[in-house]
Structures are given as C-alpha cells and as structure tokens.
KEPA-163540 format. One record per residue (C-alpha): x, y, z. Coordinates in steps of 0.1 Angstrom, whole numbers, padded with zeros to 4 digits, always signed. Layout:
# KEPA-163540
XYZ;...
***
This chain:
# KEPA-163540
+0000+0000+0000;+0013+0035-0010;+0012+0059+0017;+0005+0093+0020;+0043+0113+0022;+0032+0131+0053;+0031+0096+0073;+0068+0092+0068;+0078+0115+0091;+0057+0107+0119;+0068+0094+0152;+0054+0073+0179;+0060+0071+0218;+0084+0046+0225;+0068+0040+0263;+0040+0019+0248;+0064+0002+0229;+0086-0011+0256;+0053-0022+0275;+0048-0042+0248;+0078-0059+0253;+0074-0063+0286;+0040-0080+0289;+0052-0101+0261;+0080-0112+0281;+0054-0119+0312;+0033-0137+0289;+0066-0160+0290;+0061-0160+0325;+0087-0134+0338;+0084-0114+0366;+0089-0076+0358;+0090-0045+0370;+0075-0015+0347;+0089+0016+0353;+0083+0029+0317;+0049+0045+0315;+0041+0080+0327;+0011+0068+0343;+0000+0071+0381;-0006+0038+0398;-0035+0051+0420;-0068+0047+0413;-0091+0078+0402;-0108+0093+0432;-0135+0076+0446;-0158+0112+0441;-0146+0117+0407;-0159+0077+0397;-0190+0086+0416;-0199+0113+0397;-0197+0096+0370;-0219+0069+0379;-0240+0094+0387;-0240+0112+0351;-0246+0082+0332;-0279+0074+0352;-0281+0111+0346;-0284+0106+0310;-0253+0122+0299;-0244+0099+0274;-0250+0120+0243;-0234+0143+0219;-0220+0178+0238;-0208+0209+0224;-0169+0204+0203;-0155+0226+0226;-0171+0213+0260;-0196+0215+0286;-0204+0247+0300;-0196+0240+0335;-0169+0219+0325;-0150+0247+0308;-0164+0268+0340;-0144+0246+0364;-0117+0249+0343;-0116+0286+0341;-0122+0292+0374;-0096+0269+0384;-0065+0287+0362;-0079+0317+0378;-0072+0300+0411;-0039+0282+0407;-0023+0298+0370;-0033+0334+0380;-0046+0349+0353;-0081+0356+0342;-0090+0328+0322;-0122+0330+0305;-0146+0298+0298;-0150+0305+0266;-0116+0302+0258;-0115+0268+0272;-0117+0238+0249;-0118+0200+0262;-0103+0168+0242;-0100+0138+0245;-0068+0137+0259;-0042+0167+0257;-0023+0154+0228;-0053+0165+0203;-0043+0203+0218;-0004+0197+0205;-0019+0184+0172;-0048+0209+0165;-0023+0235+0177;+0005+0227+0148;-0015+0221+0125;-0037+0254+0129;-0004+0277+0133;+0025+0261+0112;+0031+0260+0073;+0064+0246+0054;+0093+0260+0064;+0082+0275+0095;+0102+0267+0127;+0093+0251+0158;+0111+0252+0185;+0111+0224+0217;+0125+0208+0246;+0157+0178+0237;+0150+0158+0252;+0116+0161+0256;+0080+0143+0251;+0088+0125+0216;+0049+0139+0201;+0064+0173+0199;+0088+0168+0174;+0063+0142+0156;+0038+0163+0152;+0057+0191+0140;+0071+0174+0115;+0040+0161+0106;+0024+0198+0103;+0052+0203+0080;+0076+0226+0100;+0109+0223+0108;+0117+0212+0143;+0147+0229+0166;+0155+0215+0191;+0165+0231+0226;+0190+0213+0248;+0182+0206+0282;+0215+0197+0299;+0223+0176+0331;+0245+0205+0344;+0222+0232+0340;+0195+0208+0359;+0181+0197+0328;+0166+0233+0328;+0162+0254+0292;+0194+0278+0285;+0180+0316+0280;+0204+0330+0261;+0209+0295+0241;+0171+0292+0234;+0173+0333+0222;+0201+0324+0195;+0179+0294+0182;+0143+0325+0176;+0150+0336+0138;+0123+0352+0118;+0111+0318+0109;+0101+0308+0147;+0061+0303+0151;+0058+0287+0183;+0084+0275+0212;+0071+0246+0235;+0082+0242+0270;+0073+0215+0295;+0072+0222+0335;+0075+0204+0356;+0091+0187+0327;+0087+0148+0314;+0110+0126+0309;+0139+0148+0330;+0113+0160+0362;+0132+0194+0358;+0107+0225+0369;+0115+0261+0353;+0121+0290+0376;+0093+0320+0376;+0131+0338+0365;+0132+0311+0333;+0100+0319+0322;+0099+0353+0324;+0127+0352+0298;+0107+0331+0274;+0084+0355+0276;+0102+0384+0268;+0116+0364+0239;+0080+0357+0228;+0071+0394+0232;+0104+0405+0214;+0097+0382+0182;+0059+0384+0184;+0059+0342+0188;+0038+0317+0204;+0041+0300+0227;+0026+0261+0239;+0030+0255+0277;+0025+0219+0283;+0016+0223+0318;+0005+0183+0323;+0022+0182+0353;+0020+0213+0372;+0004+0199+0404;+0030+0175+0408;+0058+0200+0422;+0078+0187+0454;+0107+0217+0454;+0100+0251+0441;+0067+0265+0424;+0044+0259+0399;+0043+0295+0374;+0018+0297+0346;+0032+0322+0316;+0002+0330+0310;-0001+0345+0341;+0027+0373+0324;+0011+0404+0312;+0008+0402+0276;+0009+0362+0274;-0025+0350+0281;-0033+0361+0244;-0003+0345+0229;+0004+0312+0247;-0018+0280+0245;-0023+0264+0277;-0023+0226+0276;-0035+0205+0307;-0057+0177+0317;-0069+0155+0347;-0045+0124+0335;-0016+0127+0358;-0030+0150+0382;-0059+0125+0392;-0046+0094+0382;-0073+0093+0356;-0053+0085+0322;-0077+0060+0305;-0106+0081+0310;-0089+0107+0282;-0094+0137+0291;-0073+0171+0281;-0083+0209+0278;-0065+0240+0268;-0070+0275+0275;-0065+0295+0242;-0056+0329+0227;-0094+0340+0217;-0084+0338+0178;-0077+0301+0180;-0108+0289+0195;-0128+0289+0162;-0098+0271+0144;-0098+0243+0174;-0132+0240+0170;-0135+0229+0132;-0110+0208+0137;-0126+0194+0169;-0155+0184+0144;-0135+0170+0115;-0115+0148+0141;-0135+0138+0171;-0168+0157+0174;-0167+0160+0211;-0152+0146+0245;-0178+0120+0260;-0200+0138+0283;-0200+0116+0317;-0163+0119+0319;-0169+0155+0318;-0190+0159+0343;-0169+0137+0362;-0137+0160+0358;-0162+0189+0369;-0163+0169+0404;-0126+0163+0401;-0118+0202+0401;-0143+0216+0422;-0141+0187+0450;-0121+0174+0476;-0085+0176+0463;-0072+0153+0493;-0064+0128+0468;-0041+0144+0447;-0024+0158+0477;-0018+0122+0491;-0008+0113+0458;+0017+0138+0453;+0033+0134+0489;+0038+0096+0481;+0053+0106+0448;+0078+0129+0470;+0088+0098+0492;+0093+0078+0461;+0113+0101+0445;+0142+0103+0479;+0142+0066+0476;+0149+0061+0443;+0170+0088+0437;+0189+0079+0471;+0192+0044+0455;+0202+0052+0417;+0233+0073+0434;+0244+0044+0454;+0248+0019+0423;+0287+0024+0414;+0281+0042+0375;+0249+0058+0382;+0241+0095+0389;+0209+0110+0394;+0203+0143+0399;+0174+0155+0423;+0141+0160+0400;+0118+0194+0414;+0090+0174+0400;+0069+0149+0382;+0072+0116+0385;+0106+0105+0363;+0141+0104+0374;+0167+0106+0345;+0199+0093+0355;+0231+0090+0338;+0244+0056+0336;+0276+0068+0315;+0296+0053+0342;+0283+0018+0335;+0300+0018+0302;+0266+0014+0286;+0246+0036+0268;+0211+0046+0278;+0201+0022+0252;+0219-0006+0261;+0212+0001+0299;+0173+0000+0293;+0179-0031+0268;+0196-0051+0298;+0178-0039+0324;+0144-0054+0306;+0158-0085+0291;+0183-0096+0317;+0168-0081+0355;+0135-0080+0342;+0132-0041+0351;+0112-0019+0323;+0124+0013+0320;+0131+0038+0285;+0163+0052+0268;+0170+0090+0269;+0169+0086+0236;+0134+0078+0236;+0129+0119+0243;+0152+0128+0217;+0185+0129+0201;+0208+0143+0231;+0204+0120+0260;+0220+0092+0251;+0239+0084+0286;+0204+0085+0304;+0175+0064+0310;+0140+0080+0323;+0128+0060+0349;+0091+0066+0359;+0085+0066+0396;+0047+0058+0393;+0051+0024+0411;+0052+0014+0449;+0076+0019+0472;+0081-0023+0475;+0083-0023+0435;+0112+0007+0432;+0132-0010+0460;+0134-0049+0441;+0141-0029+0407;+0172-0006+0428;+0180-0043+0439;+0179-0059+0406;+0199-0030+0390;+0226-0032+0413;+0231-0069+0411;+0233-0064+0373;+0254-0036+0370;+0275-0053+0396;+0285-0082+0371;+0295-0052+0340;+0332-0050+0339;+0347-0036+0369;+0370-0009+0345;+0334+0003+0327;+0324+0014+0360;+0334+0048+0373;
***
C-alpha cells in the first residue's frame, strides 16, 4: 500500500512500545517490573468515579458541544484563575479527549512549510512528531544535566529567527522531572514578546511540584493572548484511561480548534466531563496524598540510583521520572534499558526515547510502589555489579 508522504515522518512514543515488550515477556512467565509508562498507579478518586456513575444514570451519554460542557470549561476557568493566576475566560477553554489533540490541533492550525518550531531535547517525543508532521521544521533546545536539565535563556534566544512560530516548553518537565524558575519563564516571555511568537506551555504536570513552584506564563502580562495552555486530569488525578485534556486558548484560536474538533472527534464524551467537573471543584485530598507519596518515592529512588557504582541522578523538582546517567556503566542509555528489561527483568526507556541528546540517560518513571522501586534498585545493582569492573566509574 502506497502511503500518504506526510506519514513518513511521523513518530510514535516509544513507552508503549517497551510495555509491549514487557508484557510479552510476562506472557513467557517473567516477573517484571514496569517503570516505563508516565502513568500514576492510584486509582481515580472515589468522588470523581461517583460522579460519573452518577452522570450516566443522569443521561449524559449523548453528543456535547466540540468545545465542552459549559460547567466543565467553567471549572476549568475558574480553576487557572485560582492556581495559573490569570483571568482565564470559559470561553476560551476547549476540552479533548486527551491533551495530545491540543499539541496536534495547535501545529497544525499555526504552522506551514518552512516554519520553525522550537522544543525541549530531550523532551515528550509527540512534539517533534507532530511538527514534522504539520510540515515545520523542528529545533530543538538542549536541556543539559549540568544546567538541571533546565532550558538555557540565552541559548534558546540564539535558536528565535524570523522563521520561529511557536516555542514549546514542558514544566514540571517529562521525561527529565526538571521544573522552570518563575526567572526562566519570564525570559521566554520576553523572547516571545520581542519576536511576536507563540508559545505552547504543556503544563500536564503542574500539580505535581515537590521543590520550588508551579508559574503559569500565561499568568505574564501580555501572554495570556499568545500562549496556548495545555492540561488535563491524566496525571494530576490518576485518571489517564478516562482521556481527558483541555487548553485555554488565545481567543483567535478557538474557532480554528473547534472545526478541527468536528472533523477529528466531534466532542469529549459527556459523563467523563461531568466527572472531571467533580474532580476540580471537589475534595483535592487525593491528589495531595498522591503527590506526597510521589515525594517519598522520588528520595528513595534517587537515594538508590546514586548508590549503584556508575549511576548519577540528579534531584528531580518534580513529576514523576528520574533521568539518571548511567555513562559510568559503560553502557549507553540504550543498552542500559535493553539489559535492564531482558536480563533483570526491570522496564524502563532510553534518553533517547525523548530525543536525540540523551543518550547516557534512562528516564525511569516513579509511578510504582515503594516495594516495587526498592526490588528494581535491587535488581539494578546486582546487574550492574556483574559489568566489567573498568566500565564502572
């Protein structure tokens, strides 16, 4: 079959992937330990599956609006007025399924050929993908393990040429767990002010902080009407198969999103709507549970990665992933991962699953029990243990 030029640039996300090959290996009948997908391991909230029971004998079950349910994108409003700080306004607000759609609807509404994007290296893989597949030209920013895997200012202001449409940032930032400072990202927006650019703020994760604070640019004056705000409910309340995403947009681009809402998807179910209404305007015990055990699991892991002989691991500000460098193994990230799977039966992904740079790191995802990260430290050390001793440093 001859396919369509476009698809031959496209990407995937190498996490599902490497679950693959893990459960594939279980069907064999080995015992492993998944640390690869960026997925909480609670369950949703016992108000937020409630409500939806309660909105499917309800009768929401039918068609909605593309862009959401009133109170829906009322909650959401009223909640980046609350935690973001700026005046967010509902109708503004549009809700996927999911938050990738807002990546893809926002490339392909805003770039053309030749036009230049630029993003996080390494970074989540659907950036580059999708800009690619929009038919820009991605440039990538390096995020470096010296610099706390934290954007360089004046490097990302010598990558802005006339070309640049849009720059994407990530914080708290996946796979790395890096967060920006409220100084970082008052520079991007100068820079976006200075070259009249866009700007996406994947801010997926930004109630999972443990050290320093959450800033919204669009809280910046100016910004609100040039920078698309991405979240969802997936990580913050451990609801990732129910697919829900939103993003709070310049006023020009909700039309755009809209038709594209309708040729794609037509709408986000309704129950699980009306269920992330009660996940918003709720009790938010859960997610502060959640995000306290995420802090203990974070020391521990972090404590153990840096007492394996070849490992370092810097301290991650937030998230859920650690991204050490196993350099000192004498392996690559690759071959790390590739071992760690096949031979200690621990699933984990390559730095070079986020991009082209990180190739002495793996991204390990923390979203796992405390029991479960202390038998994968303990099968890591036995097998990096058995690597020459002269690779190890």
């Amino acid at each position: 079959m001859r396919l369509a030029q476009r698809m031959h640039g496209i990407g995937t996300e190498t996490a599902f992937e490497a679950a693959a090959r893990a459960r594939a290996l279980e069907a064999e009948g080995r015992d492993i330990i998944h640390l690869e997908i960026g997925e909480p391991d609670f369950d949703t909230p016992a108000n937020i599956v409630a409500a939806a029971h309660r909105a499917l004998d309800e009768g929401w079950t039918h068609y909605g609006p593309p862009l959401g349910l009133p109170p829906l994108r009322e909650a959401i409003a009223a909640d980046a007025r609350l935690r973001k700080g700026f005046d967010a306004d509902p109708d503004h607000v549009v809700v996927t399924p999911g938050a990738k759609p807002i990546m893809y609807y926002a490339l392909l509404a805003l770039v053309e050929e030749g036009d230049e994007v630029i993003y996080p290296d390494p970074g989540f893989p659907i950036y580059e993908s999708m800009t690619r597949y929009a038919g820009g030209t991605p440039v990538p920013i390096p995020l470096r393990e010296e610099n706390d895997f934290r954007l360089d200012i004046d490097e990302l202001r010598g990558l802005v040429t006339p070309r640049t449409r849009m720059i994407i940032f990530n914080s708290p930032h996946n796979p790395t767990g890096s967060v920006l400072t409220r100084r970082d990202i008052e520079a991007i927006a100068d820079i976006a002010r200075e070259h009249d650019t866009l700007v996406l703020a994947d801010e997926i994760y930004g109630r999972i902080v443990h050290d320093g604070e959450f800033f919204s640019i669009a809280s910046l004056p100016d910004m609100a009407e040039r920078t698309i705000v991405l979240d969802g409910f997936s990580k913050t309340y451990a609801m990732t198969g129910w697919r829900l995403g939103y993003a709070i947009l310049p006023p020009d681009l909700v039309t755009p999103f809209s038709k594209m809402i309708i040729n794609s998807v037509s709408c986000t179910s309704s129950f699980s709507q009306m269920a992330a209404v009660e996940a918003l305007t709720g009790p938010q015990g859960a997610v502060e549970e959640m995000v306290a055990e995420f802090r203990q699991r974070r020391d521990l892991i972090v404590d153990g990665l840096n007492r394996i002989e070849g490992i370092r691991c810097r301290l991650p500000a937030g998230a859920f992933y650690v991204f050490p460098n196993v350099a000192g193994t004498g392996l690559s990230g690759a071959e790390f991962a590739n071992r760690m799977l096949n031979q200690a039966g621990v699933c984990m992904l390559a730095g070079t699953a986020f991009g082209q740079l990180a190739t002495d790191h793996v991204r390990i995802s923390y979203a796992n029990s405390q029991a479960n990260i202390r038998r994968a430290l303990e099968r890591m050390a036995e097998l990096v243990a058995t690597l020459p001793a002269g690779s190890r440093a």
